[in-house]
C-alpha positions as CSV (number, residue, x, y, z in Angstrom):
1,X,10.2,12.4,-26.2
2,X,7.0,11.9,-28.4
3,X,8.5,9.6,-30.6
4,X,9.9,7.5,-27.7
5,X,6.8,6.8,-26.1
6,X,5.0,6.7,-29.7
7,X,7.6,3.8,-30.6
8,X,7.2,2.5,-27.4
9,X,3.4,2.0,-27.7
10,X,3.7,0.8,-31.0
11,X,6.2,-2.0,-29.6
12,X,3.7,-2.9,-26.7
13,X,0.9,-3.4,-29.3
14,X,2.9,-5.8,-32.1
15,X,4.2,-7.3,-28.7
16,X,0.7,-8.3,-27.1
17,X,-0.3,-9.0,-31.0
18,X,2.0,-11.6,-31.3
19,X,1.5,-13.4,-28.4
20,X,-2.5,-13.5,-29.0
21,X,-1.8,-15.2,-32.6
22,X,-2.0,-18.7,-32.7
23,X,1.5,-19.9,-34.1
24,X,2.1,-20.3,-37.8
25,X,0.4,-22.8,-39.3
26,X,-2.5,-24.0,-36.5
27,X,-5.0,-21.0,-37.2
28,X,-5.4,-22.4,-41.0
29,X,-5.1,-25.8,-40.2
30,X,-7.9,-25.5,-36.9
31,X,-10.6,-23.6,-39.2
32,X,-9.9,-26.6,-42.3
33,X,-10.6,-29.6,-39.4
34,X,-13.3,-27.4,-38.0
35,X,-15.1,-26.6,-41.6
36,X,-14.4,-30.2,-42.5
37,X,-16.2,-31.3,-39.0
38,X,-19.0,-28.9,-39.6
39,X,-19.5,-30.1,-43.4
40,X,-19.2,-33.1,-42.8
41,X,-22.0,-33.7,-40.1
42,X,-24.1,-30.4,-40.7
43,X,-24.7,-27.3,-38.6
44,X,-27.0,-28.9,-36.3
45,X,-24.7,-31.7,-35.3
46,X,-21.5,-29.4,-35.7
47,X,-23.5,-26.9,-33.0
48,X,-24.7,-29.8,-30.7
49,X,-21.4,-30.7,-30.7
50,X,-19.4,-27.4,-29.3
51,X,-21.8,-25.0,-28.6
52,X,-25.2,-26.8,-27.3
53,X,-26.9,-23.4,-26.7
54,X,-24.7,-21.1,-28.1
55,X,-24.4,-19.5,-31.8
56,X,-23.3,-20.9,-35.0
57,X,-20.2,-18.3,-33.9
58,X,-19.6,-19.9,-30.7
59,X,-19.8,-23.7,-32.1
60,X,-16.7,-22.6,-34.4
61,X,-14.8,-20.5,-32.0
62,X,-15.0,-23.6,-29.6
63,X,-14.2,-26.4,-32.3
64,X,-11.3,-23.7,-33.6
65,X,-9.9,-23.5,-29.3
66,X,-10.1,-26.9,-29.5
67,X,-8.2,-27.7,-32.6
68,X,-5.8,-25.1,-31.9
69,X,-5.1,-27.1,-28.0
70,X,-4.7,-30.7,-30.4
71,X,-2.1,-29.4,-32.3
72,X,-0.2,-27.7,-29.2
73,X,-0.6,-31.2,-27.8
74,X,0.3,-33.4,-30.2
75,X,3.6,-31.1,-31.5
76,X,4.9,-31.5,-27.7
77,X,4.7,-35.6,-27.9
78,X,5.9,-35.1,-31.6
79,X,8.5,-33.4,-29.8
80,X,9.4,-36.0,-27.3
81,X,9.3,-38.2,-29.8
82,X,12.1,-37.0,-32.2
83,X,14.2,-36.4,-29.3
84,X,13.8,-40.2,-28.0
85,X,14.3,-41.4,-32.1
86,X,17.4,-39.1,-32.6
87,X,19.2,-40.6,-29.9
88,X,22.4,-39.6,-28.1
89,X,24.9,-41.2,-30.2
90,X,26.7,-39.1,-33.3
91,X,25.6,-42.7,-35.3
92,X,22.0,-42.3,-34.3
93,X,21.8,-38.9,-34.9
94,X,23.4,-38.8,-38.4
95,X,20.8,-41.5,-39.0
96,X,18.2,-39.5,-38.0
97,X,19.4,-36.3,-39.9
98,X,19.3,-38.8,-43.3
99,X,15.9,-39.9,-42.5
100,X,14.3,-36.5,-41.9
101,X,16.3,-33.8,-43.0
102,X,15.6,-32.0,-46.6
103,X,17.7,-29.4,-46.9
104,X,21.3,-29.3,-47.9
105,X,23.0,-29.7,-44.5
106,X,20.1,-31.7,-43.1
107,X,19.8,-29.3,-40.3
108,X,16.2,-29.2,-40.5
109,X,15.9,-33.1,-39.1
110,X,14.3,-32.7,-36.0
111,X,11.6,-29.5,-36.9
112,X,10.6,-31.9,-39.9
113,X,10.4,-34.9,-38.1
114,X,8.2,-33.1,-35.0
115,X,5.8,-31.9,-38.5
116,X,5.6,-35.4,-39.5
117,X,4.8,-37.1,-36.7
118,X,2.5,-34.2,-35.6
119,X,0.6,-34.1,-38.8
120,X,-0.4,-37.6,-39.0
121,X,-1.7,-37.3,-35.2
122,X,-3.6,-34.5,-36.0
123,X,-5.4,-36.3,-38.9
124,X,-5.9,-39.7,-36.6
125,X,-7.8,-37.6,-34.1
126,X,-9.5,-35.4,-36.7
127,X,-10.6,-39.1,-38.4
128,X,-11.7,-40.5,-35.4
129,X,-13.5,-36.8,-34.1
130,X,-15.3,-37.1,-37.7
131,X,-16.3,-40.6,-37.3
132,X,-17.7,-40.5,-33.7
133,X,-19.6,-36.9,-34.6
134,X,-21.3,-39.3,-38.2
135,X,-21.9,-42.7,-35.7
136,X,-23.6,-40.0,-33.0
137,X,-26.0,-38.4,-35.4
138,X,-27.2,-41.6,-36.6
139,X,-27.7,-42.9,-33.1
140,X,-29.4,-39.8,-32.2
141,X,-32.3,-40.1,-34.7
142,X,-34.8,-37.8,-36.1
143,X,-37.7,-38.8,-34.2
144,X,-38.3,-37.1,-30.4
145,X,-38.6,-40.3,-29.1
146,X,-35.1,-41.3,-29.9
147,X,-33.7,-38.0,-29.6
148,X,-34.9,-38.0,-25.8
149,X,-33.3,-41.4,-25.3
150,X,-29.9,-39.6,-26.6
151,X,-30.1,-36.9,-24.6
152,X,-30.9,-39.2,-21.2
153,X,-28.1,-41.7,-22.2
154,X,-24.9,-39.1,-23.1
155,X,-25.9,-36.2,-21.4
156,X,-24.7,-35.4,-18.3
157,X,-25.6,-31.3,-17.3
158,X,-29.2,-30.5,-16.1
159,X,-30.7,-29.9,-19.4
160,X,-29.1,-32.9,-21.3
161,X,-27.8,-30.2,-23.9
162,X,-24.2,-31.5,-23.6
163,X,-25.5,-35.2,-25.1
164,X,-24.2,-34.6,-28.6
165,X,-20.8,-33.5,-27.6
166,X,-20.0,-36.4,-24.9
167,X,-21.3,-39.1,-27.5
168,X,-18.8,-37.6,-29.8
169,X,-15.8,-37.4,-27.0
170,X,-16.7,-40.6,-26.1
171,X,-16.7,-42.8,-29.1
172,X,-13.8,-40.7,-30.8
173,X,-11.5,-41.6,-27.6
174,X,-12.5,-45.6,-27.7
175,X,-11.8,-45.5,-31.7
């Protein structure tokens, strides 16, 4: 009886484990866009960004939940995508087997084709996130002076501590 409901804990655990991991593949990919991000326009910029008044932590944890929700995203229209391009026919979808699929029975069509096309959105947005956050730290300045006229134009909370991360949202979804 021990053992039972030993095992039985031990299932519940690598159970609830599994369903907290992000799937395969988005943890690693999240922390490279988010350590490029961060790189790329400094710590100041990077915490202005996603965390406005919160920890170096909490600027990556943010920027990694974000990520993490693009690539969710952007694998369900990958998704939708395939299926539209595959088609119904057996024509159509022997076509689309031959374009996409690399192993010998070319069974893996579709899961290739959703990587494709998800990869390359990922990267777009990631390009255009990177882009905005470089355009936004150059309008915001070094001086107070301009600084304060950031803040007033982008932000929109009481404290104007949100400016950084709406300049970014903002120029990233118009590029």
């Amino acid at each position: 009886m021990k053992g039972l409901i030993a095992i039985t804990a031990l299932l519940c655990v690598g159970v609830t484990a599994a369903f907290a991991a992000p799937p395969t593949g988005q943890g690693a990919g999240a922390a490279k866009a988010c350590k490029a991000q961060r790189n790329a326009i400094g710590m100041s910029a990077f915490r202005l960004q996603y965390a406005p008044t919160g920890s170096p932590k909490a600027a990556m944890d943010a920027c990694l939940a974000q990520q993490a929700q693009l690539v969710i995203t952007e694998e369900k229209n990958a998704a939708k995508a395939c299926k539209a391009e595959r088609g119904t026919t057996a024509a159509s979808r022997l076509a689309f087997d031959d374009k996409y699929g690399t192993n010998g029975n070319k069974k893996n069509a579709f899961g290739k084709c959703v990587s494709s096309k998800a990869s390359e959105e990922v990267a777009e947005q990631q390009q255009a996130t990177l882009n905005a956050a470089k355009a936004c730290k150059t309008e915001r300045g070094t001086s107070t002076a301009s600084r304060t006229a950031f803040d007033e134009n982008y932000g929109t909370n009481a404290n104007k501590k949100n400016a950084f991360g709406k300049c970014v949202s903002q120029k990233a979804k118009s590029a």
